[in-house]
Each structure stands twice: as C-alpha cells, then as structure tokens.
Chimera marker file (.cmm) of the C-alpha trace (Angstrom):
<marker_set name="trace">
<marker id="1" x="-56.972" y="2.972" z="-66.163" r="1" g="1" b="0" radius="0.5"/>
<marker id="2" x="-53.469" y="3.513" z="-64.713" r="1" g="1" b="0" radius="0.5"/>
<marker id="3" x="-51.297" y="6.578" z="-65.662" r="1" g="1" b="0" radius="0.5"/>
<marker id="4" x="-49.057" y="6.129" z="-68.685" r="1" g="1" b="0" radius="0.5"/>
<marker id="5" x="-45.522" y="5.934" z="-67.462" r="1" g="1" b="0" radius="0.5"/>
<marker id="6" x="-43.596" y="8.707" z="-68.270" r="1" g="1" b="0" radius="0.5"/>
<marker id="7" x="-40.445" y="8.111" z="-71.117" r="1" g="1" b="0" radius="0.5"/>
<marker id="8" x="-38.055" y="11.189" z="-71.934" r="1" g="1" b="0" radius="0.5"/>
<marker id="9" x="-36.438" y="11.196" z="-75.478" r="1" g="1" b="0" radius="0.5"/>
<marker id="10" x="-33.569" y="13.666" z="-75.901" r="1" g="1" b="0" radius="0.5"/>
<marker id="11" x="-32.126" y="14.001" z="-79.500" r="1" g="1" b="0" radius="0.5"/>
<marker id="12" x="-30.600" y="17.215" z="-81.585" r="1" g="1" b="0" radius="0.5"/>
<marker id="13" x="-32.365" y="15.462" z="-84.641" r="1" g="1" b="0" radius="0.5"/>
<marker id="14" x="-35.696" y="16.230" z="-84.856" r="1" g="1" b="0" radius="0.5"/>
<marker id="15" x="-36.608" y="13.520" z="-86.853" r="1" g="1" b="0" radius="0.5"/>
<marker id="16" x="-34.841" y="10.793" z="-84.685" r="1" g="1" b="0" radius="0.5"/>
<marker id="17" x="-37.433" y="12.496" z="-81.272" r="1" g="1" b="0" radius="0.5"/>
<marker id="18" x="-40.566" y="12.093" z="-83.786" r="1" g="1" b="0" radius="0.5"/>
<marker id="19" x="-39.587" y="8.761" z="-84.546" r="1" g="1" b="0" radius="0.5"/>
<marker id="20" x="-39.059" y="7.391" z="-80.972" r="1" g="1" b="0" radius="0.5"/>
<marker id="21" x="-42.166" y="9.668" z="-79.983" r="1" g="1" b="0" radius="0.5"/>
<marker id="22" x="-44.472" y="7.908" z="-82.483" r="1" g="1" b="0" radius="0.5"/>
<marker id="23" x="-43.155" y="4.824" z="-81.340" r="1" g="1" b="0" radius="0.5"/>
<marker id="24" x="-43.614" y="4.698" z="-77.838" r="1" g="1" b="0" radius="0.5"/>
<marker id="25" x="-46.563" y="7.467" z="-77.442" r="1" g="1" b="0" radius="0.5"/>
<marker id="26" x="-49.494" y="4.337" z="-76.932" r="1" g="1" b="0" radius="0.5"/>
<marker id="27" x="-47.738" y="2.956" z="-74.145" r="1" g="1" b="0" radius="0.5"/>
<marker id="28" x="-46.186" y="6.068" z="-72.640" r="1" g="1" b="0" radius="0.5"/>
<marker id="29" x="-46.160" y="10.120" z="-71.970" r="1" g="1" b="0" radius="0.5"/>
<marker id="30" x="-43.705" y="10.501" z="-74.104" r="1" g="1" b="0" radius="0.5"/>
<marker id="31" x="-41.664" y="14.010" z="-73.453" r="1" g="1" b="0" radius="0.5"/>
<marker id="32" x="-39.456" y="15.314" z="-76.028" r="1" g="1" b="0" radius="0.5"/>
<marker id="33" x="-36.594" y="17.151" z="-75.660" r="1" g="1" b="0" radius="0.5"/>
<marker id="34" x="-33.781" y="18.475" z="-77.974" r="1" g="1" b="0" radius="0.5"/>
<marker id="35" x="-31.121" y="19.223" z="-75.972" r="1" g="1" b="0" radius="0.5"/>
<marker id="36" x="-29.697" y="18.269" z="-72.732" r="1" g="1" b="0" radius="0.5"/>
<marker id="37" x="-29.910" y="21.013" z="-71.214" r="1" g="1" b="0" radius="0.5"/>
<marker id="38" x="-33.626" y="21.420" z="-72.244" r="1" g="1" b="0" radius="0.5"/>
<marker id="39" x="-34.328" y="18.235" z="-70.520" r="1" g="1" b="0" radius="0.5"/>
<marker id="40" x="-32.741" y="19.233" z="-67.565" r="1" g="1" b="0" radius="0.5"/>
<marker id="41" x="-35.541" y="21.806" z="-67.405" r="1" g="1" b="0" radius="0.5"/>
<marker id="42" x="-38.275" y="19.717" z="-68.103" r="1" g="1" b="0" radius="0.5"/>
<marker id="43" x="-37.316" y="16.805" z="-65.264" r="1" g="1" b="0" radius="0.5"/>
<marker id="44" x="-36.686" y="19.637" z="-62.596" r="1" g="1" b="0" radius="0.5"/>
<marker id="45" x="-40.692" y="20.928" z="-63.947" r="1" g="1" b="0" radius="0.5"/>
<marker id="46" x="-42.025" y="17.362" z="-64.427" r="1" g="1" b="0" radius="0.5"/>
<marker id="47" x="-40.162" y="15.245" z="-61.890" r="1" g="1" b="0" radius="0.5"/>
<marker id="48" x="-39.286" y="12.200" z="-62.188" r="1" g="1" b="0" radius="0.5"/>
<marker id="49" x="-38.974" y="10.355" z="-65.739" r="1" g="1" b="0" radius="0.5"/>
<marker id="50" x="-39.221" y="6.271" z="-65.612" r="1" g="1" b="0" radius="0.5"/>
<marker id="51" x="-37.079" y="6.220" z="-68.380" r="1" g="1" b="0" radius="0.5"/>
<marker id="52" x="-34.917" y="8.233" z="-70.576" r="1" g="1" b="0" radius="0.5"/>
<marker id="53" x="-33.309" y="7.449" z="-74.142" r="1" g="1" b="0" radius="0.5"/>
<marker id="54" x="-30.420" y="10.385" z="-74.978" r="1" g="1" b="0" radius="0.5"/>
<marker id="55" x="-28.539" y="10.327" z="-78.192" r="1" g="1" b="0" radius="0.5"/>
<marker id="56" x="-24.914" y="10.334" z="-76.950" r="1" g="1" b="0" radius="0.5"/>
<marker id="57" x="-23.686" y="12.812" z="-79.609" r="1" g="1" b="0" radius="0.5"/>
<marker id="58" x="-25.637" y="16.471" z="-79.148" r="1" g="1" b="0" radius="0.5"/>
<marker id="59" x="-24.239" y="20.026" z="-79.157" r="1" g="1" b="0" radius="0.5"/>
<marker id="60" x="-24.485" y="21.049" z="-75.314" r="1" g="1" b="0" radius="0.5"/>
<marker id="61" x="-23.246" y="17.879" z="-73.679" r="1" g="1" b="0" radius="0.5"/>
<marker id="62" x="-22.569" y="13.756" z="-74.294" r="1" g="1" b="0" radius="0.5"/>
<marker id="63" x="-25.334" y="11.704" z="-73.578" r="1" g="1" b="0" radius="0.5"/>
<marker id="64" x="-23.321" y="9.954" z="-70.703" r="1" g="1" b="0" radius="0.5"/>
<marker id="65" x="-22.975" y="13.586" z="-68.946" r="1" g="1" b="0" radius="0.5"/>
<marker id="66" x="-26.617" y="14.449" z="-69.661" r="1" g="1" b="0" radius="0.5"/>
<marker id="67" x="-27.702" y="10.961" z="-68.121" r="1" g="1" b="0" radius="0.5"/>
<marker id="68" x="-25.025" y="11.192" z="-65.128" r="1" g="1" b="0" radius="0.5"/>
<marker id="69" x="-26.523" y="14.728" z="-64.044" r="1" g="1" b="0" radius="0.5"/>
<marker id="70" x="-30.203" y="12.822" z="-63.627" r="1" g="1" b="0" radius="0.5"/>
<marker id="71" x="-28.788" y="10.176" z="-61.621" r="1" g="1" b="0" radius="0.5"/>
<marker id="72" x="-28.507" y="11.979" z="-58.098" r="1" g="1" b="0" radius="0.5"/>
<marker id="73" x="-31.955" y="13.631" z="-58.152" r="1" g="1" b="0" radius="0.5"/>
<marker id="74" x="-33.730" y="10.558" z="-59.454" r="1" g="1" b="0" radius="0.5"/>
<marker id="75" x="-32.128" y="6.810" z="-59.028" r="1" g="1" b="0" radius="0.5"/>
<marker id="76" x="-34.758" y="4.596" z="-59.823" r="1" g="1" b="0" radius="0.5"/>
<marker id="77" x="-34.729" y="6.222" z="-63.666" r="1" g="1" b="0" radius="0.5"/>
<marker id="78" x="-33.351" y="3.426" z="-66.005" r="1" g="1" b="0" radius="0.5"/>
<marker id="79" x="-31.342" y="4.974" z="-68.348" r="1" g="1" b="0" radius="0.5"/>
<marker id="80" x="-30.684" y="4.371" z="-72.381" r="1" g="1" b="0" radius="0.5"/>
<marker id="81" x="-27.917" y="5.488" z="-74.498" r="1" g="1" b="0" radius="0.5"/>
<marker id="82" x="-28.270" y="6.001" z="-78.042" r="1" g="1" b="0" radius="0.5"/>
<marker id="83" x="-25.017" y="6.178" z="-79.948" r="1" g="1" b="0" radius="0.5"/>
<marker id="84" x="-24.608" y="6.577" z="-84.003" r="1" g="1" b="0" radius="0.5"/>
<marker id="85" x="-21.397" y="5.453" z="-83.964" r="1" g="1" b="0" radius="0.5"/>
<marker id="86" x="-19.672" y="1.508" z="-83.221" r="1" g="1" b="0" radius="0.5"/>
<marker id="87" x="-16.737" y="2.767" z="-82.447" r="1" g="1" b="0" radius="0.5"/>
<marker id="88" x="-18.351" y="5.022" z="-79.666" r="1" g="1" b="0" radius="0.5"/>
<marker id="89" x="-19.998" y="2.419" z="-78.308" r="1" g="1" b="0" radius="0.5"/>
<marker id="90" x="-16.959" y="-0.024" z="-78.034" r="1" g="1" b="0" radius="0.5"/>
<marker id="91" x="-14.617" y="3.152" z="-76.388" r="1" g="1" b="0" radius="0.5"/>
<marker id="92" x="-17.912" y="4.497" z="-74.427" r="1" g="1" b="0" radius="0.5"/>
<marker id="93" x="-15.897" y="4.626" z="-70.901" r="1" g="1" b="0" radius="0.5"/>
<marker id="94" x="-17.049" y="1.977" z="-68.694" r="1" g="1" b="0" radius="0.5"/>
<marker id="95" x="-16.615" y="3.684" z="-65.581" r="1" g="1" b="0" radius="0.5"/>
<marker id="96" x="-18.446" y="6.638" z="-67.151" r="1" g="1" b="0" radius="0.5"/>
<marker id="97" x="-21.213" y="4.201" z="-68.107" r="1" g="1" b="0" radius="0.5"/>
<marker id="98" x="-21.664" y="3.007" z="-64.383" r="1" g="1" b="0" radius="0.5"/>
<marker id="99" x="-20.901" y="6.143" z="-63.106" r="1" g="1" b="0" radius="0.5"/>
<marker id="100" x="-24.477" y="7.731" z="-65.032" r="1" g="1" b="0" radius="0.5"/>
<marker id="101" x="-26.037" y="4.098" z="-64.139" r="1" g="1" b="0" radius="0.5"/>
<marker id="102" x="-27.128" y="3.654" z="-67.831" r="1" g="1" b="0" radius="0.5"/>
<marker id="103" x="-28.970" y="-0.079" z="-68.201" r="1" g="1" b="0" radius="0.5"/>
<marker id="104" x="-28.064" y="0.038" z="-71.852" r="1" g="1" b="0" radius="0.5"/>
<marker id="105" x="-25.721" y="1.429" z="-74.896" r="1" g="1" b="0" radius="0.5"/>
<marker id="106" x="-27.958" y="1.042" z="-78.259" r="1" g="1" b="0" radius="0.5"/>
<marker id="107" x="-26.371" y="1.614" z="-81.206" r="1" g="1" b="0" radius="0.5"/>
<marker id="108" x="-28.238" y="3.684" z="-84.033" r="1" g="1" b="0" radius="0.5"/>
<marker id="109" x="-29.932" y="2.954" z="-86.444" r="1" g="1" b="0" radius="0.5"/>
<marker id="110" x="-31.735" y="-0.175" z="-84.516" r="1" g="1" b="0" radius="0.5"/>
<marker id="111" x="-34.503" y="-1.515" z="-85.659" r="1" g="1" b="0" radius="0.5"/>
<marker id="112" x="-37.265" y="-0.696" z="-83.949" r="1" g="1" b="0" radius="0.5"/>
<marker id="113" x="-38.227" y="-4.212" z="-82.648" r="1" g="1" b="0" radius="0.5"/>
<marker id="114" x="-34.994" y="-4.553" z="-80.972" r="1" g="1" b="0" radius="0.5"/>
<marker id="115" x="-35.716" y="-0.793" z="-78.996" r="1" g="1" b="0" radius="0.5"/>
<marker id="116" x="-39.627" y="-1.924" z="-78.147" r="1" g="1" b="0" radius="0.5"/>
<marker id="117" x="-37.815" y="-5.261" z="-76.211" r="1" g="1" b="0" radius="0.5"/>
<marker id="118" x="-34.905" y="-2.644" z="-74.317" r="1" g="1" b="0" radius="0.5"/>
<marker id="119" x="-37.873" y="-0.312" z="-73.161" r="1" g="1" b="0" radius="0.5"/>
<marker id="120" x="-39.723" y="-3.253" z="-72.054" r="1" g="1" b="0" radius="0.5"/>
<marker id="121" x="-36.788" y="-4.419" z="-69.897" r="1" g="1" b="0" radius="0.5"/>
<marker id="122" x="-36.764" y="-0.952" z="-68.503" r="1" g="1" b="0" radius="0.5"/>
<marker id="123" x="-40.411" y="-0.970" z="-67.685" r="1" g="1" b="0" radius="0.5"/>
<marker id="124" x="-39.967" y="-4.243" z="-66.124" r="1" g="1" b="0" radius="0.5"/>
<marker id="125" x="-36.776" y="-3.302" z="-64.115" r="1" g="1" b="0" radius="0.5"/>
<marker id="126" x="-38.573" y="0.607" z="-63.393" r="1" g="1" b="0" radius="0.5"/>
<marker id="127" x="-41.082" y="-1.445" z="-61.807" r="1" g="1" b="0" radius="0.5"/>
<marker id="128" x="-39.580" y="-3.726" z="-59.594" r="1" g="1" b="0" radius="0.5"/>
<marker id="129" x="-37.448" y="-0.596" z="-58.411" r="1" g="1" b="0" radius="0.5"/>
<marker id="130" x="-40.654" y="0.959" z="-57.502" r="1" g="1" b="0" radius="0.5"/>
<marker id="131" x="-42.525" y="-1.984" z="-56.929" r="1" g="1" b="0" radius="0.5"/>
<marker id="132" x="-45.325" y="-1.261" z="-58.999" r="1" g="1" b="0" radius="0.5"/>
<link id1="1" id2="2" r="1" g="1" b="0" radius="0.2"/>
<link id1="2" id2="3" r="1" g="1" b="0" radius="0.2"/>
<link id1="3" id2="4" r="1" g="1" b="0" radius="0.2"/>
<link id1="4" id2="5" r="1" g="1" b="0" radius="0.2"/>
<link id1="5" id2="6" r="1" g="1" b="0" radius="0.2"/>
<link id1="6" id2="7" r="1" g="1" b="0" radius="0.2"/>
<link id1="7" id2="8" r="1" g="1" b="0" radius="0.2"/>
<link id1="8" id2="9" r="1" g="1" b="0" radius="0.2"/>
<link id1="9" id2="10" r="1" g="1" b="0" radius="0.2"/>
<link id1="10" id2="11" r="1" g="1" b="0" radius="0.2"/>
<link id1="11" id2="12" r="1" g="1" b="0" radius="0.2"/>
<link id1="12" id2="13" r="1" g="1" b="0" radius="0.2"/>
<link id1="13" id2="14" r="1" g="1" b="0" radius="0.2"/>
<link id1="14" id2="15" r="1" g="1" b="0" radius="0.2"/>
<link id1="15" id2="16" r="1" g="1" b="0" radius="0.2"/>
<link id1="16" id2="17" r="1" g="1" b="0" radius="0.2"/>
<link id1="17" id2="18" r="1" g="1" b="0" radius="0.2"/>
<link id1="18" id2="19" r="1" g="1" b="0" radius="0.2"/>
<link id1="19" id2="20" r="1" g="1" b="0" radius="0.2"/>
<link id1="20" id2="21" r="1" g="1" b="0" radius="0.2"/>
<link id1="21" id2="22" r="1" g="1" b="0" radius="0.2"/>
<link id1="22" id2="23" r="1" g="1" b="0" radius="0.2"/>
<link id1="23" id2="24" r="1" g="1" b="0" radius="0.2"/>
<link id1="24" id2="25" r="1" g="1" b="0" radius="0.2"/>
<link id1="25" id2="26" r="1" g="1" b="0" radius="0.2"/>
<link id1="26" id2="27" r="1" g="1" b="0" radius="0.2"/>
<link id1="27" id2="28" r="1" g="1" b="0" radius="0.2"/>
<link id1="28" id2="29" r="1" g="1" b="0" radius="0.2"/>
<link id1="29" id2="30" r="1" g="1" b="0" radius="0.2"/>
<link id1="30" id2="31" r="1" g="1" b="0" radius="0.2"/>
<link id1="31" id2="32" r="1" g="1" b="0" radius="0.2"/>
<link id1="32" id2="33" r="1" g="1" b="0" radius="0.2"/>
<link id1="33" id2="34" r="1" g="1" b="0" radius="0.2"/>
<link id1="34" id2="35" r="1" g="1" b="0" radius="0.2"/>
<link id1="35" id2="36" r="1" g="1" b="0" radius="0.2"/>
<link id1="36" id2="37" r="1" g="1" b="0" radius="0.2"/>
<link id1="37" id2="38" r="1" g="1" b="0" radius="0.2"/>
<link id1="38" id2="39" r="1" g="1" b="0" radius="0.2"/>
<link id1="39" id2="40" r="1" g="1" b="0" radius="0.2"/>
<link id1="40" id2="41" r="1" g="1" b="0" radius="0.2"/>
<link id1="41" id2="42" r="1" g="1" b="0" radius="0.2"/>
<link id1="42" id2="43" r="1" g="1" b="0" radius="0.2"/>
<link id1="43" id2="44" r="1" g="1" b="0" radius="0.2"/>
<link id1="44" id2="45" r="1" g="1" b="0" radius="0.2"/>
<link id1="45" id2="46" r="1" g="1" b="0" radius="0.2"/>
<link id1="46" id2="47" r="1" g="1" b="0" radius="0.2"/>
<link id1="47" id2="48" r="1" g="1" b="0" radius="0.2"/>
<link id1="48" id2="49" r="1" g="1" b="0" radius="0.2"/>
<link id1="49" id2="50" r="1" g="1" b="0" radius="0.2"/>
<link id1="50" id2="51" r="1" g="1" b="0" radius="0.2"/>
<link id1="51" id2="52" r="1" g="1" b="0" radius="0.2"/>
<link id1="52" id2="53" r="1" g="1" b="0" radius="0.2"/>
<link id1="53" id2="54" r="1" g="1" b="0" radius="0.2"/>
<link id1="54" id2="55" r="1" g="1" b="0" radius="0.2"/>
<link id1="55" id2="56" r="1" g="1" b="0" radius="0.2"/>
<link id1="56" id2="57" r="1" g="1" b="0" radius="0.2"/>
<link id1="57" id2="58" r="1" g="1" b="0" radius="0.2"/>
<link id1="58" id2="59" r="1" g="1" b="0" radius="0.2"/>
<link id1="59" id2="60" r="1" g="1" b="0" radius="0.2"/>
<link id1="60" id2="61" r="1" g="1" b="0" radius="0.2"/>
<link id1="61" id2="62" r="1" g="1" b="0" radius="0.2"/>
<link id1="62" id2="63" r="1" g="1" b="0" radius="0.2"/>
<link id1="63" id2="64" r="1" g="1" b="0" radius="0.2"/>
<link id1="64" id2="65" r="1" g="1" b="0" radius="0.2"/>
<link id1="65" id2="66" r="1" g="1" b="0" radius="0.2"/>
<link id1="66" id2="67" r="1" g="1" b="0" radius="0.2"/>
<link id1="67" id2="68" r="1" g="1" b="0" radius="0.2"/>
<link id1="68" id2="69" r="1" g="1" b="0" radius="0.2"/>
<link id1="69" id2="70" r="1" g="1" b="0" radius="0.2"/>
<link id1="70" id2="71" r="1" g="1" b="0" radius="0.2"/>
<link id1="71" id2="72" r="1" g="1" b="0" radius="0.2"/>
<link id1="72" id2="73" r="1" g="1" b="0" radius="0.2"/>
<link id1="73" id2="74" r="1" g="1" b="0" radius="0.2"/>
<link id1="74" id2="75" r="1" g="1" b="0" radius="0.2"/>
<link id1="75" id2="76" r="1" g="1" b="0" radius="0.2"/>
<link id1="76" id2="77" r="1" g="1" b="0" radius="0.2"/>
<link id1="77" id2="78" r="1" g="1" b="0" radius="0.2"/>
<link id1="78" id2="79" r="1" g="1" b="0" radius="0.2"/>
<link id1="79" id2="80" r="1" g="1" b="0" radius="0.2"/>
<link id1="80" id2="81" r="1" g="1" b="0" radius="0.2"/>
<link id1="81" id2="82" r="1" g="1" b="0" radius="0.2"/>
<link id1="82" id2="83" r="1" g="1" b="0" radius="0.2"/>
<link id1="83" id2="84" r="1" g="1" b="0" radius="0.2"/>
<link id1="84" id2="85" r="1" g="1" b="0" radius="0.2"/>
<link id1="85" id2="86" r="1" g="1" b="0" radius="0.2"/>
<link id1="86" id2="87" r="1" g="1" b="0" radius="0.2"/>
<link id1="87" id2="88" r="1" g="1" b="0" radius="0.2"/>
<link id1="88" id2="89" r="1" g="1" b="0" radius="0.2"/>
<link id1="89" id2="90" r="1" g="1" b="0" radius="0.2"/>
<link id1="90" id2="91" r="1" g="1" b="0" radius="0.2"/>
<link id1="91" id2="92" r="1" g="1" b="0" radius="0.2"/>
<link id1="92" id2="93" r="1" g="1" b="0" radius="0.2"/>
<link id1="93" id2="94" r="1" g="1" b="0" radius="0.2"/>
<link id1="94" id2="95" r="1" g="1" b="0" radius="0.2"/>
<link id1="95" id2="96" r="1" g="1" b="0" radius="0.2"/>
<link id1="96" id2="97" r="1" g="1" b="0" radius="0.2"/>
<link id1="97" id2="98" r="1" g="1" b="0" radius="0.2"/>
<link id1="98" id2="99" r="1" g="1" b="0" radius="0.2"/>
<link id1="99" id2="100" r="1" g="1" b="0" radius="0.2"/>
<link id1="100" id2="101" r="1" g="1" b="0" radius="0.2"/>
<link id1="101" id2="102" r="1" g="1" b="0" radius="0.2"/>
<link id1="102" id2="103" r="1" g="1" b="0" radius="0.2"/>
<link id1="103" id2="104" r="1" g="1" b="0" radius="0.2"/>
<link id1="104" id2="105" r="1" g="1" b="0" radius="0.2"/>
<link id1="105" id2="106" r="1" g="1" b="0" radius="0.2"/>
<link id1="106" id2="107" r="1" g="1" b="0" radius="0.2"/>
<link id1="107" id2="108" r="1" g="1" b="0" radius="0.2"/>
<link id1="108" id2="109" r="1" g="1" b="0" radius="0.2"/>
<link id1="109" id2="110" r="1" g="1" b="0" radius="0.2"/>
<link id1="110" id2="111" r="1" g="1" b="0" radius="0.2"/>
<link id1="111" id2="112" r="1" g="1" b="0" radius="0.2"/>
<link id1="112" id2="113" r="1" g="1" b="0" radius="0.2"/>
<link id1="113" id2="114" r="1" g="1" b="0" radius="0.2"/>
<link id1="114" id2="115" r="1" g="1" b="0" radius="0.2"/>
<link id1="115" id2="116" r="1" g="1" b="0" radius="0.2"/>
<link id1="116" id2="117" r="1" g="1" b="0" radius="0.2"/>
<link id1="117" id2="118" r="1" g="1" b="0" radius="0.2"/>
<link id1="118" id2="119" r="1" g="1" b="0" radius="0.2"/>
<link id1="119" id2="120" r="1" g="1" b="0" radius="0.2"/>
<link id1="120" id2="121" r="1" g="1" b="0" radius="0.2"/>
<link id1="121" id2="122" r="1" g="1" b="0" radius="0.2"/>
<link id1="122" id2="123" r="1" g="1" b="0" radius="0.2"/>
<link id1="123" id2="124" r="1" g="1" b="0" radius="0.2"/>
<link id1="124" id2="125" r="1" g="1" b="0" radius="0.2"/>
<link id1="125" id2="126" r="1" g="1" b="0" radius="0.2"/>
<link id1="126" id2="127" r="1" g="1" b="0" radius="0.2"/>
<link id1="127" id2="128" r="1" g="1" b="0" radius="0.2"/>
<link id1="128" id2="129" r="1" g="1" b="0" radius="0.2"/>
<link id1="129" id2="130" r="1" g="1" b="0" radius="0.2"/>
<link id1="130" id2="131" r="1" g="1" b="0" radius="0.2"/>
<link id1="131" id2="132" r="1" g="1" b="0" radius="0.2"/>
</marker_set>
C-alpha cells in the first residue's frame, strides 16, 4: 500500500479544519493547522505538504501571504485558497495570486463535491510535478 499523500488545512475556525479533515482523512494525512504561523512550524517539522487549503481571512496573516511564504521552500506544493467572501475573491490581487502560485481561489461555503473534484486536480497536477 502506498503512503497517503500528505494535505495541510489551515483555518482559525475550528469547525471549518474538522470539516475538511473528515473529508479528506481516507484519502490523505490530513494535518491541521489553525494559524499560519502554526503551519509554518509544522511544514519546516514535516516537510513537504502535496497540498495545502488556507482560509484567506485568519488573525496572523492572509491566506495569499501564508501560501506565498511556502512557495520558495517547496514548489511542487499546489496550493488552494479558501475565501468567505465574493467580493474577496473578485479583488484577490492577481499578481499576488501568481506571485504565491495558488492553482485555485474557492469561495466558502462550497459544497463539498465541488472541493473533492479541486483536490483531485491537485493530486493529479502534484503528481505529474513529481511524476508519481
């Protein structure tokens, strides 16, 4: 059996990490964290993450910073941005965006059938980066 791929979720709202955790815990270590600045501690203990979901809004820092600071260190990451607001995601900077190479912008709430087929695109495109 081959290792479960690892997913970080970073969200202030604890019950928006145990949601995506009980979603995605079958197919994936799934590694909660809920701050940014937490997860920056856990990917310089754990490594590498194949993919992260951040809520854009939290306390220490945007999403889009949190997500740019994990670029350098590890590029083959794909990168998802969760964002509770519309208008967010239509003024989300688009340099910013491509500057933290995030694949996508989700807005919240999404149903979870429409976040399954994102973090399957991720797997698919985390694997051709690695070619697994």
């Amino acid at each position: 059996m081959s290792e479960k791929l690892k997913l970080m979720v970073v969200d202030d709202e604890p019950n928006n990490l145990d949601l995506l955790y009980r979603t995605f815990r079958r197919e994936f270590k799934v590694i909660k964290a809920e701050s940014a600045t937490v997860a920056m501690e856990i990917i310089e203990a754990e490594g590498e993450m194949a993919i992260i979901i951040s809520d854009q809004s939290m306390p220490d820092m945007t999403g889009i910073q949190f997500l740019r600071k994990t670029r350098e260190s590890f590029p083959d990451t794909i990168r998802v941005l969760l964002s509770g607001y519309a208008e967010e995601q239509i003024n989300c900077d688009v340099d910013e965006i491509k500057k933290a190479d995030i694949f996508k912008c989700v807005t919240k709430p999404c149903s979870l059938p429409e976040l399954k087929d994102v973090i399957r695109e991720c797997v698919e495109l985390y694997k051709a980066k690695k070619s697994l």
